[in-house]
N, CA, C and O of each residue as an XYZ file, in Angstrom:
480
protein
N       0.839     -1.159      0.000
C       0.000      0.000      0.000
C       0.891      1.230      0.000
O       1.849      1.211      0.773
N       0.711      2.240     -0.725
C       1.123      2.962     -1.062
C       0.220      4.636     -0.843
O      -0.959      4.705     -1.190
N       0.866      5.744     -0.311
C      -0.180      6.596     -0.064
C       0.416      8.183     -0.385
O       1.349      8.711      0.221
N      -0.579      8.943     -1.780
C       0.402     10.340     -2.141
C      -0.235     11.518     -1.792
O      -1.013     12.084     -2.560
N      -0.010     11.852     -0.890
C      -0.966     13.247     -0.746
C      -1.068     14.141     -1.703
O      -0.194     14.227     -2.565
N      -1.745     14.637     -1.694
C      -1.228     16.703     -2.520
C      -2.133     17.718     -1.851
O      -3.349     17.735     -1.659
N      -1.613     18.163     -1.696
C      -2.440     19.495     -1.400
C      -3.172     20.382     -2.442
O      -2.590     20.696     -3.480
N      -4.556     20.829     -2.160
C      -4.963     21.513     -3.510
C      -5.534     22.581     -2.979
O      -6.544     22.729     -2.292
N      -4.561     23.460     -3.492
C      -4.806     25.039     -3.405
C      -5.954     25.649     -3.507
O      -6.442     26.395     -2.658
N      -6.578     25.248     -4.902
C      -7.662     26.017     -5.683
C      -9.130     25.305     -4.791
O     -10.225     25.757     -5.123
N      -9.091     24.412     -3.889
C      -9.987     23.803     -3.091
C     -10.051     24.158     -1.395
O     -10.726     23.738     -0.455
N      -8.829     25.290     -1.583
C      -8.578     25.575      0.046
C      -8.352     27.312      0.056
O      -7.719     27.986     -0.757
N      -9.019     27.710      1.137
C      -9.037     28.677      2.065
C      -8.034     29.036      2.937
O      -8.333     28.445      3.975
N      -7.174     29.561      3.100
C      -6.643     29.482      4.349
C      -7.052     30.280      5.188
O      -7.391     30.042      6.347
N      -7.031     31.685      4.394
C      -7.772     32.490      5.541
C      -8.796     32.858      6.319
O      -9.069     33.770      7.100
N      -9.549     31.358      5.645
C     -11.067     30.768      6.649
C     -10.795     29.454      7.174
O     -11.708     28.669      7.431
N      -9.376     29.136      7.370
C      -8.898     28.121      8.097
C      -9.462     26.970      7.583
O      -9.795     26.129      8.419
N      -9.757     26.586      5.790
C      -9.912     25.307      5.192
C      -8.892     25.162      4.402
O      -8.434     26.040      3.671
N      -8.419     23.838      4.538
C      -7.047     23.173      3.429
C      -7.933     21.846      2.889
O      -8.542     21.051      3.604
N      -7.857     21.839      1.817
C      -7.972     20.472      1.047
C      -6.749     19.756      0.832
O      -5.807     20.396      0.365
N      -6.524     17.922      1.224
C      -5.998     17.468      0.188
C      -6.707     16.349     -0.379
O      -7.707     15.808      0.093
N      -6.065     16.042     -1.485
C      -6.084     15.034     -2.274
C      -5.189     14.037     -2.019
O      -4.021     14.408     -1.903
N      -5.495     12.473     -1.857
C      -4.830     11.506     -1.640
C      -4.935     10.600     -2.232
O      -5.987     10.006     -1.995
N      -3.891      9.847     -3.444
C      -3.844      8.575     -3.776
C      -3.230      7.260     -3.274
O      -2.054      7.067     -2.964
N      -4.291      6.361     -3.253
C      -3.764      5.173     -2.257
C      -3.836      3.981     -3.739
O      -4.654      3.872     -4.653
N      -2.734      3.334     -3.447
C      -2.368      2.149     -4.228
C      -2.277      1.140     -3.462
O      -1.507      1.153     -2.502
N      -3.020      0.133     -3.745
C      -3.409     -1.430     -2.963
C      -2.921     -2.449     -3.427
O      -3.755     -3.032     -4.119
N      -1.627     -3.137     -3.373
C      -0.868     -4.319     -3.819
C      -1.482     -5.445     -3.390
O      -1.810     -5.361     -2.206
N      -1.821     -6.700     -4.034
C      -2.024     -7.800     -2.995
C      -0.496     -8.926     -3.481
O      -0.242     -9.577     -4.495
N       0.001     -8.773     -2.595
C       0.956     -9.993     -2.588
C       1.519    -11.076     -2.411
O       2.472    -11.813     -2.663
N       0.175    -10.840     -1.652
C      -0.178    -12.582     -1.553
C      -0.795    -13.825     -2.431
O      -1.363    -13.757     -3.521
N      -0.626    -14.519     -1.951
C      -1.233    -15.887     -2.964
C      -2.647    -16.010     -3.093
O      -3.227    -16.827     -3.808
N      -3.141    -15.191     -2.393
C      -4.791    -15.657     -2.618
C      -5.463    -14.457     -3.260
O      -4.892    -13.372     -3.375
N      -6.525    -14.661     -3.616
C      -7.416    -13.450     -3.754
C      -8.259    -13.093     -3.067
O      -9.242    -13.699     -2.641
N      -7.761    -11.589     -2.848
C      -9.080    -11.113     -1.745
C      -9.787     -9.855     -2.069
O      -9.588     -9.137     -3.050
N     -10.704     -9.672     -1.039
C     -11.535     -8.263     -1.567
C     -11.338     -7.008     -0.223
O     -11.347     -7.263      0.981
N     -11.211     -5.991     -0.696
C     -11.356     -4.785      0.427
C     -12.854     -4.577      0.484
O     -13.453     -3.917     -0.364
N     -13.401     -5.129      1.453
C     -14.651     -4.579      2.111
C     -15.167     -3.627      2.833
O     -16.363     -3.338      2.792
N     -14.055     -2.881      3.778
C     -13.932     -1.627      4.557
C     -12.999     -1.029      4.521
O     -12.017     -1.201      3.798
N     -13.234     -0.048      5.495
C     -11.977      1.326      5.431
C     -12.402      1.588      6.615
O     -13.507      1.223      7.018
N     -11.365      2.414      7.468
C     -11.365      3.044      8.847
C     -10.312      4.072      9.194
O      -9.232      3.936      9.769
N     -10.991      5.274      8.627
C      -9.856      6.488      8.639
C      -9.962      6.981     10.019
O     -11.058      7.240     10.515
N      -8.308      7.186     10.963
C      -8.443      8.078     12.001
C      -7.521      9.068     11.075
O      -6.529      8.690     10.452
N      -7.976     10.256     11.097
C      -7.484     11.623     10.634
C      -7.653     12.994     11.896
O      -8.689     13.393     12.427
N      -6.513     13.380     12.055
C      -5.883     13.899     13.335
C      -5.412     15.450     12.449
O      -4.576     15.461     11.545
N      -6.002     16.430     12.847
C      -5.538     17.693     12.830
C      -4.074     17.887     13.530
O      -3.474     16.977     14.101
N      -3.547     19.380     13.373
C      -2.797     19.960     14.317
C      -2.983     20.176     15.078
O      -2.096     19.874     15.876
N      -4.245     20.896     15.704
C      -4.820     20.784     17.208
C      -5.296     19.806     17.749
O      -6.147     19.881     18.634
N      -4.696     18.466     17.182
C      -5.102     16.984     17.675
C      -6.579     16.461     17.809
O      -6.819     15.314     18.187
N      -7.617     17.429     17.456
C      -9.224     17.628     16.605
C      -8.822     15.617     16.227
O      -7.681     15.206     16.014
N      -9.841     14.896     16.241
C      -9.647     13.563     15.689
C     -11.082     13.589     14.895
O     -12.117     14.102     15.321
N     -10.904     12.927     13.660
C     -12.080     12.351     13.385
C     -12.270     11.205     12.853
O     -11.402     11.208     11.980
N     -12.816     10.200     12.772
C     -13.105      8.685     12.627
C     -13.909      8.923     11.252
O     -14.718      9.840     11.112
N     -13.631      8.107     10.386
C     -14.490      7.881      8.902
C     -14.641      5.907      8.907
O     -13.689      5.133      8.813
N     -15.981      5.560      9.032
C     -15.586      4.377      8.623
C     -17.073      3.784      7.415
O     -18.223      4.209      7.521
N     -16.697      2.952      6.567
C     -17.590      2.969      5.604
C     -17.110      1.306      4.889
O     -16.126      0.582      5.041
N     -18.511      1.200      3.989
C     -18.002      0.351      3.079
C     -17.103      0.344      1.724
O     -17.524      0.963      0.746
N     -15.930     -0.319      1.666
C     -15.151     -0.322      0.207
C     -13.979      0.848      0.113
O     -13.075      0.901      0.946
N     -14.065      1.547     -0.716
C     -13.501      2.772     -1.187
C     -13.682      3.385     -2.045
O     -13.287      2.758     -3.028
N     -14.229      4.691     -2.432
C     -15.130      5.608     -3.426
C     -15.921      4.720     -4.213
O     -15.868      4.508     -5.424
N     -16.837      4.119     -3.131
C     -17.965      3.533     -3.525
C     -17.675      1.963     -4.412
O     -18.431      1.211     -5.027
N     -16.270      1.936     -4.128
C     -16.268     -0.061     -4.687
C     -15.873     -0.868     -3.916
O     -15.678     -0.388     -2.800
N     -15.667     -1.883     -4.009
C     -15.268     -2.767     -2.906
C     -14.768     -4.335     -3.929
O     -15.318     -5.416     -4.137
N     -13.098     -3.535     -4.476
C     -12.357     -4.222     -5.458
C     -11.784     -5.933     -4.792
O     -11.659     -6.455     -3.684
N     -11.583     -6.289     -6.109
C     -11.079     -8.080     -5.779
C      -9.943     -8.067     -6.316
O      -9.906     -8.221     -7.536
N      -9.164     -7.952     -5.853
C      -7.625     -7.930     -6.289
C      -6.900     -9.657     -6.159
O      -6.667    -10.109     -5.038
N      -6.653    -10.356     -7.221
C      -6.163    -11.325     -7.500
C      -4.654    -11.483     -7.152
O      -4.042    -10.417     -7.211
N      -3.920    -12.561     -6.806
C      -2.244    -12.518     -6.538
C      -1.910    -11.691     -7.529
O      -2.383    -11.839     -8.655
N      -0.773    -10.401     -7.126
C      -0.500     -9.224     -8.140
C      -1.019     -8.291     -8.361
O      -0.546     -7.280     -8.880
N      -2.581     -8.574     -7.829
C      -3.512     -7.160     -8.775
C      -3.488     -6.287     -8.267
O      -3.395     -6.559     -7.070
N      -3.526     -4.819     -8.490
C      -3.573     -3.818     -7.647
C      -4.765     -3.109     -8.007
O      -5.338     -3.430     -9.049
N      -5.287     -2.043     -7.176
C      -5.846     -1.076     -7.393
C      -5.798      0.146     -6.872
O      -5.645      0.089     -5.652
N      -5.883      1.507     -7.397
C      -5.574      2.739     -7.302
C      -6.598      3.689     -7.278
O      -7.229      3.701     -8.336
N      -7.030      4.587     -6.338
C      -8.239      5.449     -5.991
C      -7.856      6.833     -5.659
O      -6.663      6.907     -5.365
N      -8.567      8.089     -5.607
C      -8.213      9.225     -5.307
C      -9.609      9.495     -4.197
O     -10.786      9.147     -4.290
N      -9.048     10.079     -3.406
C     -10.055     10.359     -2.368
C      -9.414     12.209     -1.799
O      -8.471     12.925     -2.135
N     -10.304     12.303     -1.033
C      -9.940     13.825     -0.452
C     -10.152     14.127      0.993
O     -10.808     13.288      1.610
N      -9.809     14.953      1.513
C     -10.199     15.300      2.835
C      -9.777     16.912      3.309
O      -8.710     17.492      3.110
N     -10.870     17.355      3.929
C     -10.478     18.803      4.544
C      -9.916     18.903      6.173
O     -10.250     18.250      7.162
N      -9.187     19.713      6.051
C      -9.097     20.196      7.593
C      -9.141     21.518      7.798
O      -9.078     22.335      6.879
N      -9.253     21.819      9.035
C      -9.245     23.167      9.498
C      -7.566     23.670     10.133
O      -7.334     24.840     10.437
N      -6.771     22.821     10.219
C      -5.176     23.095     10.177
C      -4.431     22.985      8.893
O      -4.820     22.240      7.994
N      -3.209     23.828      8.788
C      -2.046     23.638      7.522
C      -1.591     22.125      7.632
O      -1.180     21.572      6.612
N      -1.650     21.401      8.893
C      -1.417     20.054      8.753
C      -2.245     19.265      9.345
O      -3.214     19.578     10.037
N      -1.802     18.078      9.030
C      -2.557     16.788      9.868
C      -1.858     15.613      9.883
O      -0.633     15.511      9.961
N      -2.983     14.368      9.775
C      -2.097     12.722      9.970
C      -3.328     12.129      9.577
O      -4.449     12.418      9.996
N      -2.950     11.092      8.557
C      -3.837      9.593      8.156
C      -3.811      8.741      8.676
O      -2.603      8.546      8.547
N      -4.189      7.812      9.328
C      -3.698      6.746      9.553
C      -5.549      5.891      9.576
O      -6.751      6.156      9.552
N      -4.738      4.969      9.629
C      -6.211      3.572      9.695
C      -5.936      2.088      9.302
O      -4.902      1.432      9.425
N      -7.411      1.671      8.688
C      -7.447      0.358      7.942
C      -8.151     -0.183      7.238
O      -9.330      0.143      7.377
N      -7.902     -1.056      6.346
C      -8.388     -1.583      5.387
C      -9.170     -3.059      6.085
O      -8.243     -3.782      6.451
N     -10.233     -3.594      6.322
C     -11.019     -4.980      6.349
C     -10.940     -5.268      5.191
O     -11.244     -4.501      4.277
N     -10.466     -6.559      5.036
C     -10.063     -7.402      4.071
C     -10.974     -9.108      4.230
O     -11.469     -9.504      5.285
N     -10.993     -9.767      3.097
C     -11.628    -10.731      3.259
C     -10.942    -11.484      1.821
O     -10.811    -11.008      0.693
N     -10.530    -12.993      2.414
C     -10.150    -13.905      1.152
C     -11.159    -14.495      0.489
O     -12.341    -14.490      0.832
N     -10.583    -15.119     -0.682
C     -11.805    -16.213     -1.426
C     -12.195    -16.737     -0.830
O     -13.354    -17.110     -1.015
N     -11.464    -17.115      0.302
C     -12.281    -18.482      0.928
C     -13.293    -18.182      2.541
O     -13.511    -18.958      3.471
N     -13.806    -16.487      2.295
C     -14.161    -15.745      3.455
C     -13.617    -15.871      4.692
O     -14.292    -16.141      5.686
N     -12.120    -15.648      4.703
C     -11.443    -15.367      5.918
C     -11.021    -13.749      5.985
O     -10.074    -13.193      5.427
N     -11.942    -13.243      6.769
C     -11.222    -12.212      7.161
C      -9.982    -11.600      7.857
O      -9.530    -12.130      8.871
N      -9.299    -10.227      7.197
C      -8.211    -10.237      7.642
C      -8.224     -8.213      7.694
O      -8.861     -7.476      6.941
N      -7.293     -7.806      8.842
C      -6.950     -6.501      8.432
C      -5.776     -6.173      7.952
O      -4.810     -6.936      7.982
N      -5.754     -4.768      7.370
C      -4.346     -4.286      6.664
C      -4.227     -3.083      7.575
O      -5.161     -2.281      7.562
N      -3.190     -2.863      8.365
C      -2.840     -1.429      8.735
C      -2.256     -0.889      7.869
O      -1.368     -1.300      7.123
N      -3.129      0.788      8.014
C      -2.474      2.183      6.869
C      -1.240      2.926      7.479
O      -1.520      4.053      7.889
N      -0.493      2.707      7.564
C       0.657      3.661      8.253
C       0.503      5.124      7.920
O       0.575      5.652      6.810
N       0.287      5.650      9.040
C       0.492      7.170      8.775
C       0.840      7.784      7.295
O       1.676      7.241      6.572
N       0.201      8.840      6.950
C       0.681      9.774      6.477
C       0.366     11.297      6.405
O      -0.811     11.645      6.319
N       1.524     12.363      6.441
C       0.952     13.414      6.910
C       0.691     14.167      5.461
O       1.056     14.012      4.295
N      -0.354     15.289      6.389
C      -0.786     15.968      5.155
C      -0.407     17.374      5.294
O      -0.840     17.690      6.402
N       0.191     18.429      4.748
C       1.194     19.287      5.037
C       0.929     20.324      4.147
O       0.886     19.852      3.010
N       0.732     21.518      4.151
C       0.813     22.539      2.982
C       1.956     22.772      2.754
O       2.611     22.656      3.790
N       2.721     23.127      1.673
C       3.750     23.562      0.916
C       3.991     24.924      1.861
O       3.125     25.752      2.143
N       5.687     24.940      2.360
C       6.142     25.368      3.176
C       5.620     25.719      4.449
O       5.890     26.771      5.029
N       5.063     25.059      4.768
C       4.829     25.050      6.539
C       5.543     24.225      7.077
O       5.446     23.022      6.835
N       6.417     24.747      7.933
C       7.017     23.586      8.830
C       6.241     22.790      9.948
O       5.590     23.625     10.575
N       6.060     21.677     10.401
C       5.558     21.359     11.495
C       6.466     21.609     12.821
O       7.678     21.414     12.918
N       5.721     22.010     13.652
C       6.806     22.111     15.060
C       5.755     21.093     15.790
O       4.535     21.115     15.956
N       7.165     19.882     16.272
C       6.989     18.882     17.270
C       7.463     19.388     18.865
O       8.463     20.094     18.997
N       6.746     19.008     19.902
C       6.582     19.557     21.049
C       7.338     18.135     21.882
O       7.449     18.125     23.108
């Protein structure tokens, strides 16, 4: 799994304290079996540590079967009310043979072009 932020300007405010980004996530399966992504479970964390929970079926409305090798690739978005934040979550997964399984999303931050973050 693979995850690219961007930030999009022409979708953000700053000086009403809204940032958009845009995020592409790429889904490898490398394993031997085939399975399907059935859920998602976004924790997304502002700079003022603000949390919010997203959880749903699939991802922009599919809920792909990725075969040994197959991948799939989605664009999704999210606002905040800080210049930064943090992704993190998971994917519910399920094999051919209906064994469920999870995938952890490792962090990723979401950052406007030249803002530094200051860690405390």
């Amino acid at each position: 799994m693979t995850a690219t932020p961007r930030y999009v300007a022409e979708r953000s405010e700053p000086d009403q304290g809204r940032h958009f980004w845009a995020y592409t996530i790429e889904v490898a399966n490398l394993g031997q079996e085939t399975v399907q992504l059935k859920a998602r479970h976004w924790i997304i964390t502002d700079a003022n540590g603000r949390t919010e929970e997203v959880h749903g079926a699939g991802v922009v409305g599919e809920e792909p079967t990725l075969p040994p090798g197959g991948r799939f690739e989605y664009t999704s978005g999210v606002p905040l009310n800080t210049a930064t934040g943090i992704i993190r979550g998971r994917y519910e997964m399920v094999t051919d043979t209906g064994e469920p399984f999870s995938i952890e999303i490792p962090a990723f931050s979401l950052d406007v072009p030249d803002v530094r973050r200051v860690l405390n």
